[in-house]
N, C-alpha and C positions, 0 to 999 in steps of 0.2 A: 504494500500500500504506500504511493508516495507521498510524500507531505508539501503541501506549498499551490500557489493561484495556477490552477487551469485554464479557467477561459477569461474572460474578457473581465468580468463584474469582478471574479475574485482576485486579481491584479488592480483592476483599480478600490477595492475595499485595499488589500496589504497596501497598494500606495498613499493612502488616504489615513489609514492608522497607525502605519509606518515608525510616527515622531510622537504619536500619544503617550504620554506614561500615565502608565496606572499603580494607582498602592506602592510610591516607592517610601517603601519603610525607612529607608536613611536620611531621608528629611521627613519623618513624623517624628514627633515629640513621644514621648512614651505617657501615659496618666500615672504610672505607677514610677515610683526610683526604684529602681530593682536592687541598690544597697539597701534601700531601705526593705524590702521585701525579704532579701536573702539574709540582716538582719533579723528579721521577726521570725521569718520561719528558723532559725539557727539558736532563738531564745525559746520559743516552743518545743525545739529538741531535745533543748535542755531540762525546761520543766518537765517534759516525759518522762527523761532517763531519771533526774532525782524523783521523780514521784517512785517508780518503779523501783530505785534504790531503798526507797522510804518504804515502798508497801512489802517488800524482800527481808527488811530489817526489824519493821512489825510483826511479822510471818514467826519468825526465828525466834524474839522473845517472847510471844505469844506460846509458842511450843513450846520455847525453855519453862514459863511459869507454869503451864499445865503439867508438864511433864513433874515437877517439881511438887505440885498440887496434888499430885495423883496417890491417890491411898490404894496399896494392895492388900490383898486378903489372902491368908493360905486357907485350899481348900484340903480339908481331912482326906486321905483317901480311905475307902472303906474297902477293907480285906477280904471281903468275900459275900 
């Protein structure tokens, strides 16, 4: 399949939009600062990772205190 103006109309469209630009990104402005973006999202990392730290660390003395709380009982065995 070739690409490019076969007849008449679509040589004169390619010469006609030829110089048009469209969506050139390297002169639009951005709305966002993207420092400021890859800051926030790289502070939200963080509050993940220490929550994550935090709820790993409650986990562990929670277990220590139970463990520590826990009362055993011997059971009699009965011989027959």
């Amino acid at each position: 399949m070739a690409v490019g103006a076969r007849d008449y109309i679509d040589k004169l469209l390619v010469k006609k939009y030829a110089d048009e630009k469209v969506d050139n990104h390297e002169a639009m402005e951005s709305m966002v600062n993207p420092e400021k973006m890859l800051e926030a999202m790289n502070d939200v990392a963080t509050i993940q990772r220490n929550m994550f730290m935090l709820s790993q660390k409650l986990s562990s003395v929670c277990y220590a205190i139970n463990a520590k709380a826990a009362r055993y009982q011997k059971k009699e065995a009965n011989g027959g």
